[in-house]
Each structure stands twice: as C-alpha cells, then as structure tokens.
N, C-alpha and C positions, 0 to 999 in steps of 0.2 A: 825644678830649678836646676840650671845647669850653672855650678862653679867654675870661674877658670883655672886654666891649672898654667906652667908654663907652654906643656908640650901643645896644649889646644890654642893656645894666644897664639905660639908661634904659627904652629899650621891654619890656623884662620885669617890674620894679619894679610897676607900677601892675597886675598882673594877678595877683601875689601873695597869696596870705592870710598874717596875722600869723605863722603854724607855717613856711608856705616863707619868707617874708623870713627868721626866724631862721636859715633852714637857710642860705638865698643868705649871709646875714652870717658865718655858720662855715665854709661852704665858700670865702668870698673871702678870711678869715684867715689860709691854709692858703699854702703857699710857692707850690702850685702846683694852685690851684682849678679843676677841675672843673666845668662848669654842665650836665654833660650831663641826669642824674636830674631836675634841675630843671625845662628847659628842657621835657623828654620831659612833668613832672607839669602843666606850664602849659596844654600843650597838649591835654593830656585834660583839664582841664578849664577850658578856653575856652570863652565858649557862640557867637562868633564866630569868624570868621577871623582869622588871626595876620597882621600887619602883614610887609612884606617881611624885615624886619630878623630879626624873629622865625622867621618861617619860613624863612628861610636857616639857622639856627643850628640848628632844631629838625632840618631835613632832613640837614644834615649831622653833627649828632649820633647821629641815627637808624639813617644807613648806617654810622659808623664802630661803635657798637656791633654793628649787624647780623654787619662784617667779622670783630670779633673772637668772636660767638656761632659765628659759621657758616664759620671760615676756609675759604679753597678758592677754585676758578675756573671751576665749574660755570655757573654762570645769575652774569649781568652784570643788576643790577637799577641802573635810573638814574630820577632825580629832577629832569629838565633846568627852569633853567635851572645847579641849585646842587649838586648829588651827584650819584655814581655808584658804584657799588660792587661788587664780585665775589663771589660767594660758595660756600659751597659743599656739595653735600647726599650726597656719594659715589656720585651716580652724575651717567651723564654724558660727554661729553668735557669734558677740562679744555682753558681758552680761555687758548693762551698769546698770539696774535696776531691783527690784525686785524676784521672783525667776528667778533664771536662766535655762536656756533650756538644759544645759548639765551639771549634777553634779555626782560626786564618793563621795559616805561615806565610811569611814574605821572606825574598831576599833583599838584604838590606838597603843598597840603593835601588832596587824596584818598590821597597815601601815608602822609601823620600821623593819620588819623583811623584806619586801617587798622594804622600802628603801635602804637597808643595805647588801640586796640582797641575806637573808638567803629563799626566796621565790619567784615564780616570778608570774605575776601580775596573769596568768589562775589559779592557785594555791590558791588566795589570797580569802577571802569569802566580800564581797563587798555591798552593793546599789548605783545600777546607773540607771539614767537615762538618756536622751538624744540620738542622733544616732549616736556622737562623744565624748560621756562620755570615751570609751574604746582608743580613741587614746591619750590620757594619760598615757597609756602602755609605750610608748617608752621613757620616762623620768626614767625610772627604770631600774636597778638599780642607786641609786644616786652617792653612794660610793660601791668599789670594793673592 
C-alpha cells in the first residue's frame, strides 16, 4: 500500500491525464488511499524517466504487490537503493536466513519498465544468482 505523502502528490500530479487525476482525487477521498494502481499506470506510461521521488514509490509499490501475488521465500528479488522483496514460485529452497540461494538485482527503472511491461524479463539487464533466480520471469508483467 503506497500512502501519499505531499512530495509524491506533487511529483505525480503533473504526469497525470484528466481520467487518472479523477481517479488520484477518489482514491485520496477514501480513509485510507492507496496510490499503488496509480503510481504502477504513471509509469507505463511515462515517456521519460521518473524523478527519485516517483520511482521510489513506484518501486516499492511494485514489490509489495509482487509479495502479495507471489507469497513465499523462494527467489529474494531487490531493487537497491529502495525495495527488496521475497517471493515465491513452489519450487526451490525456502530462504529463511542469511544470503539467500536464489536472488535478481535490477536497477530501478529497468525493473519498472519490466513491471509495467514496456520490456520483458530476456530483455531486461539483471544480476542473478541461484538455479531458480530466473523463474521469477513469470510474475511479469505485473500490470498490462
């Protein structure tokens, strides 16, 4: 669940179309708003790079959705300098300590574009390790 804050309203606001401001103004109404969806459509369709502010919000909207599509602690996927997340695809060891045996690094807007589904995961330029680092692929794209 991504909260707003003011510095994310302001740098989201201006990349808006009239249809997402409506939605940004119904979902800030709400006791307890959500910017995730939002945040995830800005970024598909940016034709730039997101500003720090934004792409911290979007990254770490991106993994907490990831967490709850794919619960589990198979492959540790991280987003340094802003997310990290576990997940998990039933196979595997499960990573309760320590470094874990199957990790993916991205950089930050190469894992939103990859979320967001402006790329797809062979595409994507990566560090992984593990022999199931790469079945992480199929959680991708997140949004359409």
């Amino acid at each position: 669940m991504v909260k707003p804050s003011p510095a994310l309203l302001g740098a989201l606001r201006p990349l808006l179309d009239a249809e997402a401001t409506a939605e940004l103004d119904r979902e800030l109404a709400k006791a307890k708003p959500d910017l995730t969806n939002i945040l995830l459509r800005a970024a598909r369709q940016a034709s730039s790079p997101l500003d720090r502010t934004l792409l911290a919000a979007a990254c770490r909207a991106a993994c907490a959705l990831l967490r709850q599509r794919h619960p589990g602690a198979t492959i540790e996927l991280r987003v340094p300098p802003f997310a990290a997340v576990q997940i998990g695809f039933g196979t595997g060891p499960k990573h309760t300590r320590g470094t874990p045996p199957n990790v993916v690094e991205f950089e930050p807007q190469e894992f939103l574009d990859l979320v967001v589904g402006k790329e797809n995961w062979a595409s994507r330029p990566r560090r992984a390790s593990g022999v199931h680092a790469d079945e992480a692929a199929a959680a991708f794209p997140l949004i359409s």
